[in-house]
KEVEX-772805 format. One record per residue (C-alpha): residue number from 1; residue in one letter; x, y, z. Coordinates in Angstrom, 1 decimal. Example, Ala and Ser with C-alpha at 12.3 -4.5 7.8 and 13.67 -1.06 7.14 Angstrom:
# residues 2
NODE     i   aa     east    north       up
NODE     1    a     12.3     -4.5      7.8
NODE     2    s     13.7     -1.1      7.1
***
This chain:
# residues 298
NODE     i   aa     east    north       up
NODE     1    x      0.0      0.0      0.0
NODE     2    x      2.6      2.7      0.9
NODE     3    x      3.9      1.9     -2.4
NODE     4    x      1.0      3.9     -4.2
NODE     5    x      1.3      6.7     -1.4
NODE     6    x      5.4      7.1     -2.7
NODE     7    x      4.1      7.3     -6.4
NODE     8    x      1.4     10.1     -4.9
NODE     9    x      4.2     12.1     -3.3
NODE    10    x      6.4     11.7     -6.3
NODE    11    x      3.3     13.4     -8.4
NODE    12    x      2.9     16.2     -6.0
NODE    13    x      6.7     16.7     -6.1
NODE    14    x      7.5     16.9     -9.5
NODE    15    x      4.3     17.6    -11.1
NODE    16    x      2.7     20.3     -8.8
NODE    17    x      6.0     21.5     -7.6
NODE    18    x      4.9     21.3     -3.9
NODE    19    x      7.4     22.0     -1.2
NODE    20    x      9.1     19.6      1.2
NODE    21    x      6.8     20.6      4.7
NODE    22    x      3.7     19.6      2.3
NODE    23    x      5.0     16.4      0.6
NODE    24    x      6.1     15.6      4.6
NODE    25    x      2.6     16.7      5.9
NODE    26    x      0.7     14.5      3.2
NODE    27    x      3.6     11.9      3.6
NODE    28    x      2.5     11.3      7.4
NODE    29    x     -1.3     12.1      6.9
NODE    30    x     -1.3      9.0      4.2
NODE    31    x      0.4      6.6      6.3
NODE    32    x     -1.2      7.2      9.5
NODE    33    x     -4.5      6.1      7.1
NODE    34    x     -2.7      3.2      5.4
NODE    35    x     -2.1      2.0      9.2
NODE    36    x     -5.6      2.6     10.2
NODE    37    x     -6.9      0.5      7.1
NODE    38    x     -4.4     -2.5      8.1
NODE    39    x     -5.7     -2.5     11.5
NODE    40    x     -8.8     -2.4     10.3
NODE    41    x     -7.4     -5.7      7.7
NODE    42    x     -7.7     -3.5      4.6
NODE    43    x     -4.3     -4.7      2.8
NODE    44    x     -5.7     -3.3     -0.5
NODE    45    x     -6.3      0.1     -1.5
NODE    46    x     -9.2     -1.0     -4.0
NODE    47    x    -11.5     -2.3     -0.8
NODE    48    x    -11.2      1.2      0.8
NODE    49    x    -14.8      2.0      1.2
NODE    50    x    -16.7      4.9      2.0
NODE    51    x    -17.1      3.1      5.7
NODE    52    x    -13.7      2.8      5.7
NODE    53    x    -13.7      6.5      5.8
NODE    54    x    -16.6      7.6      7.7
NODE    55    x    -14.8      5.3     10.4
NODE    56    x    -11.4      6.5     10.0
NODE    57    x    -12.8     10.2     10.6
NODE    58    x    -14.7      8.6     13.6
NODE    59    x    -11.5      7.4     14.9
NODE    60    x    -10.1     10.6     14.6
NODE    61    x    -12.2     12.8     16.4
NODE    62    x    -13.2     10.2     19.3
NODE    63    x    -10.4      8.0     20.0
NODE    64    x     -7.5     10.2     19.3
NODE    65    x     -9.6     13.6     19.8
NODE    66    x     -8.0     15.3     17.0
NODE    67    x     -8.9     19.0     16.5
NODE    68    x    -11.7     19.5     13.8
NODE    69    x     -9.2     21.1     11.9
NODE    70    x     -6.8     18.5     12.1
NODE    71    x     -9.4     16.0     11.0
NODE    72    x    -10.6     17.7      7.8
NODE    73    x     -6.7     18.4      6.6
NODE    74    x     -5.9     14.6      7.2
NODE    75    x     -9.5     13.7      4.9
NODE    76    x     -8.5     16.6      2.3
NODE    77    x     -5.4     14.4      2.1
NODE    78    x     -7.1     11.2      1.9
NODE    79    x     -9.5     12.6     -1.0
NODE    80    x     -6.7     13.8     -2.8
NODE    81    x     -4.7     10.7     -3.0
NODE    82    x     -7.5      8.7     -3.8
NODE    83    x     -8.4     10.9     -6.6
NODE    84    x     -5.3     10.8     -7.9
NODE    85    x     -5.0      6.5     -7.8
NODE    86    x     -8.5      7.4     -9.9
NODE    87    x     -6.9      9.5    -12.7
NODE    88    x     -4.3      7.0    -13.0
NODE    89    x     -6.9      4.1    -13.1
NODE    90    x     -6.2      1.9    -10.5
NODE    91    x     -9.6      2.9     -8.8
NODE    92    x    -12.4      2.3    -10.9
NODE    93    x    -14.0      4.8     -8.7
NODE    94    x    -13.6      7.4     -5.7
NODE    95    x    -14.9      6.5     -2.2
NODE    96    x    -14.9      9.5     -1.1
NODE    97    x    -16.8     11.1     -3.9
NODE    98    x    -19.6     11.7     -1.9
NODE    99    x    -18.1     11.9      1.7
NODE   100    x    -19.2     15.1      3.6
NODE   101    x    -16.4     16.7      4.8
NODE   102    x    -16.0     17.2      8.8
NODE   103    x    -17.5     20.2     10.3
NODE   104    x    -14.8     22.2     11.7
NODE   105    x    -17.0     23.2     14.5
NODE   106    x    -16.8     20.9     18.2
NODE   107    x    -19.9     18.9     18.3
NODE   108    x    -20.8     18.1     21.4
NODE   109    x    -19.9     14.5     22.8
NODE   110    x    -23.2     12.1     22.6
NODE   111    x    -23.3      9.9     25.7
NODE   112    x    -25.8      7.1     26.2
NODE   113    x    -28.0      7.2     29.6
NODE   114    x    -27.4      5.5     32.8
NODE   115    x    -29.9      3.2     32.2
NODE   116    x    -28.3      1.9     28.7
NODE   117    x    -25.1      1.9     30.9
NODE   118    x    -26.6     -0.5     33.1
NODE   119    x    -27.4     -2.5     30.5
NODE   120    x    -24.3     -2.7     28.7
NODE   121    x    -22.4     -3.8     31.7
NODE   122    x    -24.8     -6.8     32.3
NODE   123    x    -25.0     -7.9     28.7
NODE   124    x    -21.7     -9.8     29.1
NODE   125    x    -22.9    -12.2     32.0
NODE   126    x    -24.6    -14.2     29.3
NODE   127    x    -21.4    -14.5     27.7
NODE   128    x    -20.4    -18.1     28.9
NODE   129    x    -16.9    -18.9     29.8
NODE   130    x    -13.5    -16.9     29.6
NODE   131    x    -14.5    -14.0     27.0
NODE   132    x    -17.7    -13.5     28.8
NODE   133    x    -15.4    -12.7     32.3
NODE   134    x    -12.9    -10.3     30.6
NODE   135    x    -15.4     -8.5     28.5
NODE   136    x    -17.4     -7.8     32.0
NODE   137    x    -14.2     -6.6     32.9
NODE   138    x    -13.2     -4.9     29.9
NODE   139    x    -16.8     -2.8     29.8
NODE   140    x    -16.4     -2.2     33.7
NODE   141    x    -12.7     -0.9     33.4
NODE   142    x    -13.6      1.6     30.8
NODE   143    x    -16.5      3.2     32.4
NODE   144    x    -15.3      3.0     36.1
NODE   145    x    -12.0      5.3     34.3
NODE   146    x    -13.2      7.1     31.4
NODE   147    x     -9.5      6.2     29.6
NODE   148    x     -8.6      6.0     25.9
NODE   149    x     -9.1      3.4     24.3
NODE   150    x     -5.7      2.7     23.1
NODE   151    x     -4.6      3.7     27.1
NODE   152    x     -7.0      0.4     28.0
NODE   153    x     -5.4     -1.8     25.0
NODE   154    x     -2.0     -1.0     26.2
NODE   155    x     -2.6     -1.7     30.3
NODE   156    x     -0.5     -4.7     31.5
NODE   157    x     -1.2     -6.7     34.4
NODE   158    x      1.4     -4.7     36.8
NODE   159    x     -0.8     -1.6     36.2
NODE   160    x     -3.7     -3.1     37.9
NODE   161    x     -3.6     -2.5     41.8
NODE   162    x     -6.6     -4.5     43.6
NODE   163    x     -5.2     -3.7     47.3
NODE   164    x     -5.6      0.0     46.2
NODE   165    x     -8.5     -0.1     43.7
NODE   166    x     -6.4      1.7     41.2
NODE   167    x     -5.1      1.4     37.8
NODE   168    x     -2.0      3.4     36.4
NODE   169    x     -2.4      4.7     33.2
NODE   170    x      0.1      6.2     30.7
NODE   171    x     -1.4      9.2     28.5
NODE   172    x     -0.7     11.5     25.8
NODE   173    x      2.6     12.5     26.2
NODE   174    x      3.7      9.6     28.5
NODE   175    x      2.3     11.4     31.3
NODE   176    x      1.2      8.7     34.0
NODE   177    x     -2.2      9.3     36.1
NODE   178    x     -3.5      6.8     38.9
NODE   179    x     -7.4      6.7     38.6
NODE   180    x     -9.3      5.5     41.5
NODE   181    x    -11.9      2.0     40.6
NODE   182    x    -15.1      1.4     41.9
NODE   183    x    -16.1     -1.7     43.5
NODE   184    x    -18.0     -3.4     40.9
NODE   185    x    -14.7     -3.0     38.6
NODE   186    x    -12.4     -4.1     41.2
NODE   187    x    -14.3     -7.4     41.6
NODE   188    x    -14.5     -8.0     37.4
NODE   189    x    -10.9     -7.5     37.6
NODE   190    x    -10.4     -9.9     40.1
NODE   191    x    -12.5    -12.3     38.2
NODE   192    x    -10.9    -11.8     34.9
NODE   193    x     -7.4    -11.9     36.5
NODE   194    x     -7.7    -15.5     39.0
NODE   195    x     -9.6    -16.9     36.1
NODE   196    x    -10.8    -15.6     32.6
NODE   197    x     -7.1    -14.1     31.9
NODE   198    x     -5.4    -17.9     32.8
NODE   199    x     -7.7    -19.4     30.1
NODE   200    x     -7.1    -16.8     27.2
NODE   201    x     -3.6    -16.8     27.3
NODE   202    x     -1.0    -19.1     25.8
NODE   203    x      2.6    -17.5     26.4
NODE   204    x      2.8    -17.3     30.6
NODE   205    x      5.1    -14.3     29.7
NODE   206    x      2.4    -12.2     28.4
NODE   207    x      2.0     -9.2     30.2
NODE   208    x     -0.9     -7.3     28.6
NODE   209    x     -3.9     -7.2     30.6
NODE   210    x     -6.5     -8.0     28.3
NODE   211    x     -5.7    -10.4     25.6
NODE   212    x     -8.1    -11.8     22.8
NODE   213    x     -8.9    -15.8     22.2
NODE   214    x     -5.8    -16.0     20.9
NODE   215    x     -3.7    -14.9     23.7
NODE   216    x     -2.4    -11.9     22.7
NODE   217    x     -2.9     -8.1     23.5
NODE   218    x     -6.2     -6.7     22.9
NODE   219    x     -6.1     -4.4     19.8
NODE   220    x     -8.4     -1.2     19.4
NODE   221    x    -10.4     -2.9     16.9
NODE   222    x    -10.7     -6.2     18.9
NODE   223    x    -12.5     -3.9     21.4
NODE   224    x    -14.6     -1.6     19.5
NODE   225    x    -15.8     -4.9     18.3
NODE   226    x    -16.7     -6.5     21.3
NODE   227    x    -18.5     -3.2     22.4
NODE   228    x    -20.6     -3.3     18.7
NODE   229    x    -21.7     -6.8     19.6
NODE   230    x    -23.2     -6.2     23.0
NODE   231    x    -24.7     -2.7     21.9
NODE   232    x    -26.6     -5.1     19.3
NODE   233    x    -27.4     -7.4     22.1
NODE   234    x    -29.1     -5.0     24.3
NODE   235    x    -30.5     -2.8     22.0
NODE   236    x    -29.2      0.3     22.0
NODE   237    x    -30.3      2.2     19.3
NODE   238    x    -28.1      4.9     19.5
NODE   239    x    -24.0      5.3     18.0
NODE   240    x    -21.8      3.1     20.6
NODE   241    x    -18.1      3.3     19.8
NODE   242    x    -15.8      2.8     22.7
NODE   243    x    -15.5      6.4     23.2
NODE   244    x    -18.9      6.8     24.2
NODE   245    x    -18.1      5.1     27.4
NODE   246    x    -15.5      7.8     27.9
NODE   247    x    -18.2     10.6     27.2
NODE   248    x    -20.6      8.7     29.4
NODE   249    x    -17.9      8.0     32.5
NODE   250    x    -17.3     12.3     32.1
NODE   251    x    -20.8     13.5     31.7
NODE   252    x    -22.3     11.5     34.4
NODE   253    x    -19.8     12.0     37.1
NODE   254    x    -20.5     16.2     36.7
NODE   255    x    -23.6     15.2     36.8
NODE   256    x    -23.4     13.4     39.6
NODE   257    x    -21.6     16.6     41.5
NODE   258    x    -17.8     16.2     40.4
NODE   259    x    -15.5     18.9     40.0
NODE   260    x    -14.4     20.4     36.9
NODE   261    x    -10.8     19.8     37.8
NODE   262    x    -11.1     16.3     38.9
NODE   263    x    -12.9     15.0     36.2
NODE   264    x     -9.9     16.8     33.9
NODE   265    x     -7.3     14.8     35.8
NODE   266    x     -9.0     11.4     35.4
NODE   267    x     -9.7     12.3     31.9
NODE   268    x     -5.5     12.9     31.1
NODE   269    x     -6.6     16.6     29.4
NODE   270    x     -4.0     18.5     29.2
NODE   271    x     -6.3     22.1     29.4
NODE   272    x     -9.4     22.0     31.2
NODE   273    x    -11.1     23.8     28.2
NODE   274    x    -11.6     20.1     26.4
NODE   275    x    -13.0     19.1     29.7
NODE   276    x    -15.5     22.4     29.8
NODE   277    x    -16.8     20.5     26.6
NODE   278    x    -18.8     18.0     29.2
NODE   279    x    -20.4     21.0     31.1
NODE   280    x    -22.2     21.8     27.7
NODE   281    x    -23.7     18.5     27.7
NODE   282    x    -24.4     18.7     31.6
NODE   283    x    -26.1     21.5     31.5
NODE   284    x    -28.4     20.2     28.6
NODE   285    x    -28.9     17.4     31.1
NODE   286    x    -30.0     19.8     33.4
NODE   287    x    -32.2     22.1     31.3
NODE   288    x    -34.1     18.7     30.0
NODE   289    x    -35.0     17.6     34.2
NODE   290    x    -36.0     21.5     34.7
NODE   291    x    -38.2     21.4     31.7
NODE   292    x    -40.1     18.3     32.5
NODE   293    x    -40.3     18.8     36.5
NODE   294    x    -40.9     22.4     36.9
NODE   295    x    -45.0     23.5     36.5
NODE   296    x    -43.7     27.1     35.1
NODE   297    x    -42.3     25.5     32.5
NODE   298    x    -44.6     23.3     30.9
***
């Protein structure tokens, strides 16, 4: 595949004349898509789809919280590359022909209620054997922390501290943050660990914490997976990706009374502006209870 992407950046060169910074900037925009496909097993750059990109810009703003910005250079990119693998004819046609571009306004994050939290975090106890254990686990973890998912993917074992009821996790940047767990979590950890874990794995060295039926690490899109499946199980109508645990864990614990700046240091944001984001939705939160509780307002 990066192949193709060389014989791009050669056109832009020597054809359009473009300078070094740009052939670098389209250069790393390209390949961080070509690794995104692979991950996603696209090894072919003729069964790119248009879902291919919708979930690549997905990816973007959700799991690595790119700016809006940032997101529609990296898809202006993408478009122009595949246009050009078009005019040379190895695409029969564009996928991205009739892709809306992002907005580059912040759209406010979309969590699911409570109540559809509740019911996520069951669905795996009818999940028989090992997978059904560290999926409980899995589901718990992420909402008890509100972390990444690639910060989840990448825990090991060591980072898990059951005496304490706290997991270290390594952010943006490398900087490390200790985030409290609540009981439920601890005890699906402890389950997963003393048996589901011992079941999965096949190398006793292995030192990820949550590894798929083969034994190895967890990848992102091993979990977004298991998340799709039991959003289809329950019934949740709404868009689940594993973000939307991370928009939940945030908008329900300001809800709940948390501060601003401790829900920013369990988040791992940097500036407490993307945090502020949450209040937004909060406050909706509020204004829909006021509106269908107070008599002056009906």
């Amino acid at each position: 595949m990066l192949s193709k992407i060389d014989d791009f950046l050669t056109f832009l060169t020597v054809e359009k004349g473009y300078s070094k910074n740009t052939i670098e900037a389209y250069k790393n925009d390209l390949s961080q898509f070509a690794q995104y496909l692979q991950e996603q097993g696209i090894d072919d750059w003729r069964k790119v789809r248009k879902e291919s990109l919708t979930d690549f810009i997905l990816d973007m703003k959700e799991e690595r919280e790119y700016s809006s910005s940032t997101v529609a250079r990296k898809v202006a990119a993408v478009r122009a590359f595949l246009h050009f693998l078009v005019s040379e004819n190895f695409l029969p046609e564009d996928p991205s022909e009739n892709l809306i571009s992002p907005s580059v306004t912040k759209r406010l994050p979309r969590p699911i209620s409570p109540e559809d939290i509740e019911a996520l975090l069951a669905a795996p106890a009818a999940e028989k054997g090992a997978r059904g254990i560290r999926d409980k686990a899995l589901l718990e973890l992420l909402y008890a922390t509100g972390m990444r998912v690639t910060e989840v993917v990448s825990l090991e074992v060591d980072d898990v501290n059951l005496a304490s009821s706290t997991v270290r996790c390594i952010g943006k940047g490398a900087k490390e943050r200790i985030i409290p767990l609540y009981s439920k979590a601890v005890r699906a950890l402890e389950e997963y660990l003393e048996k589901g874990r011992l079941s999965l794995i096949k190398d006793s060295e292995e030192k990820a914490l949550f590894v798929n039926h083969r034994g190895e690490r967890l990848t992102r899109q091993g979990l977004w997976l298991i998340i799709k499946r039991y959003v289809k199980q329950v019934g949740i109508s709404d868009l689940v990706t594993p973000h939307t645990l991370r928009h939940s864990f945030a908008t329900h614990m300001l809800n709940g009374g948390a501060d601003l700046r401790n829900v920013q240091k369990l988040l791992g944001h940097a500036n407490i502006s993307t945090t502020q984001v949450y209040t937004q939705v909060s406050n909706k939160h509020l204004r829909e209870v006021y509106d269908d509780s107070h008599p002056r307002a009906k």
